[in-house]
C-alpha positions in Angstrom: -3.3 -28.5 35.7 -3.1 -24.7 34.5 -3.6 -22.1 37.2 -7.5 -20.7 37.1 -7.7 -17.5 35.9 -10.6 -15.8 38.3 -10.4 -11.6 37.6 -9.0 -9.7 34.6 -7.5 -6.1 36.1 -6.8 -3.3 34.2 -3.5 -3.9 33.4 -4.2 -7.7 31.8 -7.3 -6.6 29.9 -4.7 -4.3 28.8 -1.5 -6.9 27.4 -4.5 -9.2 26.4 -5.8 -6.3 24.2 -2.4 -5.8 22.6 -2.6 -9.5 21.8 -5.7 -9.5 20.3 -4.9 -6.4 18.4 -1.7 -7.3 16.9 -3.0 -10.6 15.4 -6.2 -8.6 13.7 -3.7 -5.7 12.0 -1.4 -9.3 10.7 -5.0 -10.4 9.1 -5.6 -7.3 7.5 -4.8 -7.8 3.9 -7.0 -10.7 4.2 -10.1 -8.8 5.4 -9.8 -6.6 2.1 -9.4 -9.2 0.2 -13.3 -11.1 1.3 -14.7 -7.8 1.5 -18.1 -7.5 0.2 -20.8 -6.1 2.7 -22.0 -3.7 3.3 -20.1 -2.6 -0.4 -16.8 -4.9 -2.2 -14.6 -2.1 -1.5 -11.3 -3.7 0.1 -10.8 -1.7 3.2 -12.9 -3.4 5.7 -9.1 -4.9 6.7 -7.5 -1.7 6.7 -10.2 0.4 8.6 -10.6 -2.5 11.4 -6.6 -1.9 12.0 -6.7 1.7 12.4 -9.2 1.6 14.5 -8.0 -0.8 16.8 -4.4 0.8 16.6 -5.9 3.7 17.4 -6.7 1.9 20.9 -2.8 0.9 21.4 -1.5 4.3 20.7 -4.0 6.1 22.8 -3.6 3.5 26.0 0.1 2.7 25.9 1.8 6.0 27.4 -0.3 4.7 30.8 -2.3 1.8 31.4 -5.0 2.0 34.1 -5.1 -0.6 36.7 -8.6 -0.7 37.3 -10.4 -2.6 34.7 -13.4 0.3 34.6 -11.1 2.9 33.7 -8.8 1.0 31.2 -12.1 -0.2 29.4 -13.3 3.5 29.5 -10.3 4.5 28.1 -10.3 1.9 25.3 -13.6 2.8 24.3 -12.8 6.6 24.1 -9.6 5.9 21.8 -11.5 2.7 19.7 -14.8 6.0 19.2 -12.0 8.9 18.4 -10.0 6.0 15.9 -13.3 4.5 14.5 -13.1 4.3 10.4 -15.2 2.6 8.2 -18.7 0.5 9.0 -17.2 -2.2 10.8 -15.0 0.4 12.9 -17.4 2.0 13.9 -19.4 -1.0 15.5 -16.8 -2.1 17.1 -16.1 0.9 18.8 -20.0 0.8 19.8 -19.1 -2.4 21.0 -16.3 -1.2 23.6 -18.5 2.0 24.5 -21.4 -0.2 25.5 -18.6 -2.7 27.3 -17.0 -0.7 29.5 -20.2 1.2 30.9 -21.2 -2.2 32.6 -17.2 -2.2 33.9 -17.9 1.5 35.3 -16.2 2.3 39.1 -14.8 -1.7 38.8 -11.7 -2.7 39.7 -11.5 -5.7 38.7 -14.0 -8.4 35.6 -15.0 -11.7 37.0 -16.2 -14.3 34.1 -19.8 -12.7 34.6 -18.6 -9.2 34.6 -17.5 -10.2 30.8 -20.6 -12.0 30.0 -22.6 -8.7 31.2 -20.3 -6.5 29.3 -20.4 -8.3 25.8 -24.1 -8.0 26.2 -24.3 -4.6 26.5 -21.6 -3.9 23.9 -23.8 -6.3 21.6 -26.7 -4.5 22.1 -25.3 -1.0 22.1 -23.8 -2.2 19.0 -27.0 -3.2 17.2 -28.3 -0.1 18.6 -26.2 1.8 16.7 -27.0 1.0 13.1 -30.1 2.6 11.3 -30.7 -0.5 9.0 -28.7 -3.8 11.2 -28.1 -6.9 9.1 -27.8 -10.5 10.2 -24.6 -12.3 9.0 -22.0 -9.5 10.0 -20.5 -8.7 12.7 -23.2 -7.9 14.5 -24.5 -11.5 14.6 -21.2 -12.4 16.4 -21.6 -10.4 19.0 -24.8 -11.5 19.5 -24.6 -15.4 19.3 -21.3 -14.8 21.9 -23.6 -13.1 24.1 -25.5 -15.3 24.8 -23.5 -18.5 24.9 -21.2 -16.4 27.4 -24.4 -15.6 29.9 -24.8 -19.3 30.0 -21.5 -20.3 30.1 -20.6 -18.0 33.4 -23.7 -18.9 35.3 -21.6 -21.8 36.5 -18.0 -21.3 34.9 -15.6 -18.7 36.6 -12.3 -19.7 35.1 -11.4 -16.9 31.9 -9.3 -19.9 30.5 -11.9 -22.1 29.5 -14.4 -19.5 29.0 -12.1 -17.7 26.3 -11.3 -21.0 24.7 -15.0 -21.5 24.2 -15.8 -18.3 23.5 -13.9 -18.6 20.3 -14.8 -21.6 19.5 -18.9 -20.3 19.4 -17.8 -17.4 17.8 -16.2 -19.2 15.0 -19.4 -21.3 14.7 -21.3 -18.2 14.5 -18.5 -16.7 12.0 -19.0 -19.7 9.8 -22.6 -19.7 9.4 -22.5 -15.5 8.2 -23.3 -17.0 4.5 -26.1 -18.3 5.4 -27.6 -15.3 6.6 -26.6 -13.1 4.0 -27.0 -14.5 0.1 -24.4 -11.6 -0.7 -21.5 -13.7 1.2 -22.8 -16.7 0.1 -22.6 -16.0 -3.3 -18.7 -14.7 -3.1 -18.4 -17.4 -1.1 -16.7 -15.7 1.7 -17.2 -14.9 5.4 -18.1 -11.5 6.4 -14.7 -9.5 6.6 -15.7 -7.4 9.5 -16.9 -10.7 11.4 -13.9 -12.3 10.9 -11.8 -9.6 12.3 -13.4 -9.9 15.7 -12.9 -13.5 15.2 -9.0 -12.8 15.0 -9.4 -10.1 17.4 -10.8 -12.9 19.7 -8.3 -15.4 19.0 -5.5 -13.0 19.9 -6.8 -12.8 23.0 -7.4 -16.4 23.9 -3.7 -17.2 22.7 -2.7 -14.6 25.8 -5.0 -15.9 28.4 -3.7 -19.5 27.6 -0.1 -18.7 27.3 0.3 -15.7 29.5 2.8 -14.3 26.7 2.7 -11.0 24.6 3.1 -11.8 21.3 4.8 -9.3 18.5 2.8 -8.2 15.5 2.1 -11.7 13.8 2.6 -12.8 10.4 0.8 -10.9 7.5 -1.7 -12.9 6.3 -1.2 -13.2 2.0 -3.6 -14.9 -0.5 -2.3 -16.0 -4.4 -3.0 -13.9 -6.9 -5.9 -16.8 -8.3 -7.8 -16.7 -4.8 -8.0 -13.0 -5.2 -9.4 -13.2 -8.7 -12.0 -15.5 -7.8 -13.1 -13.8 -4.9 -13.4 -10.4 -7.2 -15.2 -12.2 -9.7 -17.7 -13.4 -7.2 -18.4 -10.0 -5.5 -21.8 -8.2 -6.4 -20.4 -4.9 -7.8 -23.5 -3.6 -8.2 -24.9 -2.7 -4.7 -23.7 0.2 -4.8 -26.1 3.4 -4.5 -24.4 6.2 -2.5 -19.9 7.4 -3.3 -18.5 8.5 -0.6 -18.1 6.3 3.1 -18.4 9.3 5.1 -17.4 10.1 8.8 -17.4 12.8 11.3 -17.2 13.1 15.7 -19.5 15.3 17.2 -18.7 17.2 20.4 -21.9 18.6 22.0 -23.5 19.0 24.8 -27.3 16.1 24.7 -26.8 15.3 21.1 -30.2 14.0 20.1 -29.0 11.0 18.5 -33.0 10.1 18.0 -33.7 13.3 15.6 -29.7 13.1 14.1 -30.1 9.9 12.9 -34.2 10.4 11.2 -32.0 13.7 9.6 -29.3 11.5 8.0 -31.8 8.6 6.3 -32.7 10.8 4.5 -29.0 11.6 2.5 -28.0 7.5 2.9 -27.8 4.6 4.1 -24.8 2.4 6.1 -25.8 4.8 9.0 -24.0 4.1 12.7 -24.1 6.6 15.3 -22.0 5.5 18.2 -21.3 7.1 21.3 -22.8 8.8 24.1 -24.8 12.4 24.3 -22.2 14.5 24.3 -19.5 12.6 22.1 -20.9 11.2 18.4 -19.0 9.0 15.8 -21.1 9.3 12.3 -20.6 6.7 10.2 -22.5 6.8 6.8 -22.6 6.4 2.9 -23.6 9.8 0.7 -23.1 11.1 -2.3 -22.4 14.6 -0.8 -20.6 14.4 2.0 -20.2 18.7 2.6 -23.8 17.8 3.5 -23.6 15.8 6.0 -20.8 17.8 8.0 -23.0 20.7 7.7 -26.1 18.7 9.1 -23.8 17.6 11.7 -22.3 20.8 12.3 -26.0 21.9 13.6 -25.4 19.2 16.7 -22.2 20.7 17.9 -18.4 21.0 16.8 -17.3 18.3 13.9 -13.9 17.0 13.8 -11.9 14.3 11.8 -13.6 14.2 8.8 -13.8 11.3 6.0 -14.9 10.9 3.0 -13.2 8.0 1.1 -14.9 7.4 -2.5 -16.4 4.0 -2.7 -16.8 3.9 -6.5 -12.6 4.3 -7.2 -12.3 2.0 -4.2 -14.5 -0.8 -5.9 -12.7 0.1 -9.3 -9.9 -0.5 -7.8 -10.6 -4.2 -6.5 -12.0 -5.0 -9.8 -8.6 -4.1 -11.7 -5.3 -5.5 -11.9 -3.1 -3.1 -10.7 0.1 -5.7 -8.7 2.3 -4.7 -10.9 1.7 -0.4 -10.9 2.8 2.2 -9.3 -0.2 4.5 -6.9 0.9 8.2 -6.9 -0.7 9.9 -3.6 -0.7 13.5 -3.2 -1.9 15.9 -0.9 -5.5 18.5 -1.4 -3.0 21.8 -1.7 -2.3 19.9 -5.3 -5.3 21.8 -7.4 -6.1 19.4 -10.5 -8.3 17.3 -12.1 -7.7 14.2 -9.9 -11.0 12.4 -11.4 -8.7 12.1 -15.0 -6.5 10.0 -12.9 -7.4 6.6 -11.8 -4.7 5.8 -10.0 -3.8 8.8 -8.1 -4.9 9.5 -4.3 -5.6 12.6 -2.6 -4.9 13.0 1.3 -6.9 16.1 2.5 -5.4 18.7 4.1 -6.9 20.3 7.4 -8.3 23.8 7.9 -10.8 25.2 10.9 -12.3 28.6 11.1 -12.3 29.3 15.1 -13.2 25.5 16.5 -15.2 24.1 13.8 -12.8 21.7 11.7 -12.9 20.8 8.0 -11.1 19.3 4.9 -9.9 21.0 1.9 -12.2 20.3 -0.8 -14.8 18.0 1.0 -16.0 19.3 4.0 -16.8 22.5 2.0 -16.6 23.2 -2.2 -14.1 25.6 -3.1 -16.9 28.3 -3.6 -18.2 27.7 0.1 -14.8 28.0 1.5 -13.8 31.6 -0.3 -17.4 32.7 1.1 -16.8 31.7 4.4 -13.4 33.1 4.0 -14.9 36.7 3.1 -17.7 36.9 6.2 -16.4 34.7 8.5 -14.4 36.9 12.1 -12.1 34.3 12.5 -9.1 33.9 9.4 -8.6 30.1 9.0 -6.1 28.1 10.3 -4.2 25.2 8.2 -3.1 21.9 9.6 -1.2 18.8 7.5 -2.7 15.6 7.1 -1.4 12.9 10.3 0.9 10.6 10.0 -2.3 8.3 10.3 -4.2 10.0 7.7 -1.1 8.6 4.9 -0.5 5.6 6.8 -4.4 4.4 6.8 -4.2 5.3 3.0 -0.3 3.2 2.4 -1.7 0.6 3.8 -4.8 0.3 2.0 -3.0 0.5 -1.5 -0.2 -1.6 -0.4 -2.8 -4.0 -1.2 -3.1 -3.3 -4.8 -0.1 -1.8 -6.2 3.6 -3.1 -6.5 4.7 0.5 -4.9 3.7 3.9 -3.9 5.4 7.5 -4.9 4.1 10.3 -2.5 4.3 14.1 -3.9 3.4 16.5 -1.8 3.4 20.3 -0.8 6.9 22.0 -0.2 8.4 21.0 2.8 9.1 25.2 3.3 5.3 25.6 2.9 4.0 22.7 4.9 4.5 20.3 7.2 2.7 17.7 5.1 5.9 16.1 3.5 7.2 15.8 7.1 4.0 13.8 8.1 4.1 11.7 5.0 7.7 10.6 5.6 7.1 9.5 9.3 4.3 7.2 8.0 6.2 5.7 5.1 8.4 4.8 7.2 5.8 3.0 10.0 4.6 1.3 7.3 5.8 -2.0 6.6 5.8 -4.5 3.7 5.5 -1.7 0.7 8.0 0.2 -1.2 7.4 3.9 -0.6 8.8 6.9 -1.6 8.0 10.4 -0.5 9.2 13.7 -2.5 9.1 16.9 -1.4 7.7 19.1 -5.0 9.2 21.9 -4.1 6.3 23.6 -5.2 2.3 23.9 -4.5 -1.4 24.4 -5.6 -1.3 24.3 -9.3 2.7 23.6 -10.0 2.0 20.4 -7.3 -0.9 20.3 -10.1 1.2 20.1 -13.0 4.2 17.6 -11.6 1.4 15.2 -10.5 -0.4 15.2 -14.3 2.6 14.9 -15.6 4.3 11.8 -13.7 0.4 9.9 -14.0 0.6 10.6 -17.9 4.3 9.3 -18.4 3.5 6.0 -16.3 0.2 5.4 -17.8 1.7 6.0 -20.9 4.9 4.5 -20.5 5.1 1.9 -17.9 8.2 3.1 -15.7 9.2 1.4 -13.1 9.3 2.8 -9.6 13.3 4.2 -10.0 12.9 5.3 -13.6 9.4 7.2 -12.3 11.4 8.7 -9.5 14.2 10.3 -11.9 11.5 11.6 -13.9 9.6 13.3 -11.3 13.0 14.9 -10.5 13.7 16.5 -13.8 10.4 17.7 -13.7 10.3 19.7 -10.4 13.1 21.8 -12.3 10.7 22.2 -15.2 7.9 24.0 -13.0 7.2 27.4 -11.9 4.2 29.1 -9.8 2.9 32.6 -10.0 0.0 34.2 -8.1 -1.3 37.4 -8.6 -3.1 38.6 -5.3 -6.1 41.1 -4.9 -6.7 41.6 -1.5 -3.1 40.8 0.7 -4.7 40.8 4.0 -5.3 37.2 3.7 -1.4 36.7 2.8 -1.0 38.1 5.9 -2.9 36.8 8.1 -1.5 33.5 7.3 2.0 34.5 7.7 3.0 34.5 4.1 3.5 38.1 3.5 4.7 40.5 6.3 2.7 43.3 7.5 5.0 45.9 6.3 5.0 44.7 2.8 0.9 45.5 2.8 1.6 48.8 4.6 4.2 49.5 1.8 1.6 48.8 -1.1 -1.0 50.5 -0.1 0.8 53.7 0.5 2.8 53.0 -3.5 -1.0 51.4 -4.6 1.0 48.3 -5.9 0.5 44.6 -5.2 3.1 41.8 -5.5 3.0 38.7 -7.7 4.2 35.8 -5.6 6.0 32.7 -6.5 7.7 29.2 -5.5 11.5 29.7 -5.6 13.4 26.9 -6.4 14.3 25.8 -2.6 10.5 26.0 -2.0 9.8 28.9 -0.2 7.4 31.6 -0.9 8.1 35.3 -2.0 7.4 38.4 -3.9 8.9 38.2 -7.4 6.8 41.0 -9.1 4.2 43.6 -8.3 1.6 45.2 -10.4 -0.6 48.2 -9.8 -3.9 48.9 -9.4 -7.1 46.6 -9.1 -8.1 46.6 -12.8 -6.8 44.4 -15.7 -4.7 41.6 -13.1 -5.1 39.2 -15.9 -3.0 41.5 -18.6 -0.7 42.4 -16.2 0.0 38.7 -15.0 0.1 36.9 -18.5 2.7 39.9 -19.5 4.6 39.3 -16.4 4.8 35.6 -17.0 5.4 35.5 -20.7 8.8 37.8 -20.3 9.8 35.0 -17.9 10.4 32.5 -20.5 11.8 31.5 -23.9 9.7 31.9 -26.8 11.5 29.2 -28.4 10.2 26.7 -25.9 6.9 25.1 -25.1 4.7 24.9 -21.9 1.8 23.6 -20.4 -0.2 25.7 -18.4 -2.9 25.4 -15.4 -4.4 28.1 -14.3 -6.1 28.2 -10.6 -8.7 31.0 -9.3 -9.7 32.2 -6.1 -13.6 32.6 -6.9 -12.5 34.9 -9.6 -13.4 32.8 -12.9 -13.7 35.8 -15.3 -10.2 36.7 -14.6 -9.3 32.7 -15.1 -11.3 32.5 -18.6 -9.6 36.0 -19.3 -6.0 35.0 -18.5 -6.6 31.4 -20.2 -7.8 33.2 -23.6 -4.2 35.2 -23.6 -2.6 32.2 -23.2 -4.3 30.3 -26.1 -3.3 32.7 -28.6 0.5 31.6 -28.2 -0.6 27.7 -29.4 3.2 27.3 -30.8 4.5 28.0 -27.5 1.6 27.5 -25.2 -0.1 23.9 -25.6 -1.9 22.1 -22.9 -3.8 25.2 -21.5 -6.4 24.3 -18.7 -8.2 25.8 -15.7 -9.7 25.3 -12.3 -10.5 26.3 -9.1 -8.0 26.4 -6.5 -8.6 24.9 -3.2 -8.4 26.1 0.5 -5.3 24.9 1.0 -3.7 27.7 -0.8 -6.8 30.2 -0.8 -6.2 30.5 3.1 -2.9 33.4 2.1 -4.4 34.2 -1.1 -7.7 35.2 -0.3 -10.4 35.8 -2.7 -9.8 36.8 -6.4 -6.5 35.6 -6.4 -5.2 34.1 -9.8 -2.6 31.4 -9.4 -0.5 29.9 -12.8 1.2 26.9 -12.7 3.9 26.7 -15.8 5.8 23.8 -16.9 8.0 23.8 -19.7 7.8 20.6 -22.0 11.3 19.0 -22.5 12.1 18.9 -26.2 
């Protein structure tokens, strides 16, 4: 007969976790695929991972011994990690856990059954509109079969095994609560992962064994299909799954979340008073950070768009290639369906943001102008691109990641360390040697030629190559305190134009560094003064495209871009925008930044 197992410690809640963990990140792929509340996105499977490897990164440098201060400890790393609606619940879930485990050293069979109640209810709690037939019904129906259960039942061996065996009943009966799941004819995704999650953990408290990461979980191509042409696509009323963490000191979670039903719905607030994970859908998500912003400091904002997303698991895409690039690339992105954007990181003093989502560009170069404290610039995590590989790795054959100039930023660094943590996808990660609109330009131009014509991954990758050579960047700068400030320009070299009245022009040099390669003088007429600059840099007998980027300057833009249009024989594809934070941080305000590329014959 198998030894009774009385008290879980620390340290075994701990190697059960891992367990439990590694057997819901093997399932993933699955979860996206039967993904359909509370929208058919396809990344219930890949937010549930992160979250919970969020929990094994953030526990595994030291593991507690006492099981009130591991479970504390999970908690804070499963509310820090939380993405997506069904991350956040879950790390509801584990806050509302461990505060029955507080000061305890060890979990009797009761202990448990007292902590999955709270967590249950902490969990319902937490949502603003709570639906039967997700995860949340789970955690419920467990509950209380576990209260009964322990009443007379102290062995964790046979109350795991028939923990999971209730929770799979209650996991099977999810269609019949919700007609949305019954008429993909699926489970709920988020359910199921706590299912697995579950499972994990009974296979260590029966076996006493830590298992490795377990087998990825893969469906045929005709299971797919069916389950995508079963999905209600149209359920969808809000674009952007949205999250923040609020820092503060008696967050009114009462008033915060009245405040946020009124921008959308999906809404869970998890957490305690002085620590908030938002969860929510919106259609403008700078809103919501700024609401936010109003209950203390904001960090680790989201704001994946939900209508690409359910594009995406409407389409065909096994056998394409996804380009991913980072926010410092300033371009149309919405032309291009099948390129991603990773935001990169800025924060004036201690309030965090990202580039082009947490604030337009318009609110950024204002804050820029009055705000004491110049901005400081941070890459994308290694997380940030691996959350986003592994979602795609789920719809494309293989991924090309272009990023920001490795001399510029440590973004391609980050980018690189993820690719190569993330397993079961072909990835490839270039360093552009170039930035804002160049990075603009390269990326337009690689989308185009495999839209157009269907390279495959190598033949993409020797094409991107030839056309890093083809690319140059100039940016004319108004104001160079801001190029100094960020480190970009040294001090002397603004000491030096002031006294001569003269400003440099600024470019990408072919290794990928930044540096003067002009000046021009005065304040008056930049956009004469930079076309003329650039046009005795090239060969009349060839043709470019050009982008143009501007700092909140768009007269100067439209003034430049006219000058340019009446070349058409050398100057063709001729477009502008506004450039982003990313490289507005060492430009500053009025700035005007080209991007030329010139067109192979």
């Amino acid at each position: 007969m198998a030894q009774k197992i009385k008290y879980i410690n620390g340290i075994r809640f701990y190697r059960a976790l891992v367990v439990g963990i590694n057997n819901l990140i093997s399932r993933q792929d699955y979860l996206n695929q039967i993904n359909v509340f509370p929208v058919p996105d396809g990344d219930t499977g890949t937010n549930m991972a992160f979250t919970v490897s969020s929990i094994l990164d953030g526990t595994s440098d030291f593991v507690p011994t006492k099981i009130g201060d591991m479970a504390q400890k999970v908690a804070d790393c499963a509310l820090d990690g939380a993405r997506g609606n069904s991350g956040a619940i879950l790390a509801q879930f584990f806050v509302g856990f461990s505060e029955i485990l507080k000061n305890k050293d060890t979990m009797s069979t009761q202990d448990f059954a007292n902590a999955f109640k709270n967590g249950s209810e902490c969990a319902w709690e937490a949502l603003s509109d709570p639906k039967e037939g997700t995860i949340l019904s789970i955690f419920k129906d467990v509950s209380v079969f576990l209260l009964n259960l322990t009443s007379n039942e102290d062995d964790f061996s046979l109350v795991m095994m028939k923990c999971c065996v209730k929770a799979k009943e209650s996991l099977k009966e999810t269609p019949e609560k919700m007609s949305l799941l019954k008429k993909a004819g699926v489970v709920d995704a988020g359910a199921q992962g706590f299912v697995d999650f579950l499972d994990g953990i009974n296979d260590f408290i029966q076996s006493g064994t830590l298992r490795e990461l377990g087998e990825i979980i893969s469906i045929s191509s005709e299971i797919d299909k069916d389950h995508a042409e079963n999905h209600d696509f149209s359920n969808l009323t809000y674009q952007f799954c949205s999250e923040c963490l609020i820092e503060g000191n008696d967050i009114d979670k009462s008033t915060l979340k009245k405040r946020l039903e009124e921008i959308g719905d999906s809404i869970v607030i998890a957490g305690s008073n002085k620590k908030v994970k938002i969860h929510i859908h919106v259609n403008k998500p700078n809103e919501l950070f700024q609401i936010c912003n109003e209950y203390g400091i904001t960090k680790k904002h989201k704001a994946d768009d939900m209508f690409k997303q359910q594009k995406l698991v409407q389409s065909n895409k096994i056998n394409k290639i996804a380009l991913v690039t980072d926010s410092s690339a300033d371009f149309n992105v919405n032309k291009y369906f099948d390129v991603f954007v990773i935001p990169v990181r800025y924060s004036f003093g201690r309030q965090d943001y990202i580039d082009k989502i947490s604030q337009s560009a318009d609110e950024f170069y204002t804050e820029l102008k009055n705000n004491v404290n110049h901005p400081k610039t941070s890459q994308p995590t290694p997380g940030d691109f691996r959350r986003q590989y592994q979602f795609l790795n789920s719809y494309y054959s293989s991924i090309i990641s272009i990023h920001i100039a490795e001399k510029l930023s440590g973004t391609f660094q980050s980018a690189s360390i993820a690719a190569k943590n993330t397993s079961g996808t072909n990835i490839s990660v270039i360093d552009s040697k170039t930035a804002s609109v160049g990075l603009g330009l390269l990326i337009e131009h690689i989308a185009e030629k495999i839209e157009k014509s269907e390279l495959n991954h190598e033949e993409a990758l020797l094409n991107i190559d030839a056309a890093i050579k083809n690319i140059k960047i100039f940016s004319a700068v108004k104001d160079l305190n801001y190029a100094v400030k960020g480190g970009r320009v040294p001090k002397i070299v603004k000491t030096i134009s002031n006294i001569f009245n003269f400003k440099p022009i600024l470019y990408v040099k072919e290794d990928g560094s930044m540096g003067p390669c002009g000046i021009y003088t005065g304040k008056n007429k930049i956009p004469i003064k930079l076309f003329k600059f650039i046009k005795k840099r090239i060969s009349s007998q060839s043709t470019y495209n050009i982008l143009i980027g501007h700092s909140q300057s768009i007269e100067d833009g439209k003034k430049i871009k006219s000058l340019f249009e009446q070349s058409p024989n050398i100057f063709k594809k001729i477009q502008l925008i506004e450039t982003g934070g990313a490289l507005g941080v060492h430009t500053g305000p009025g700035a005007i930044t080209v991007g030329v590329q010139k067109i192979d014959d």
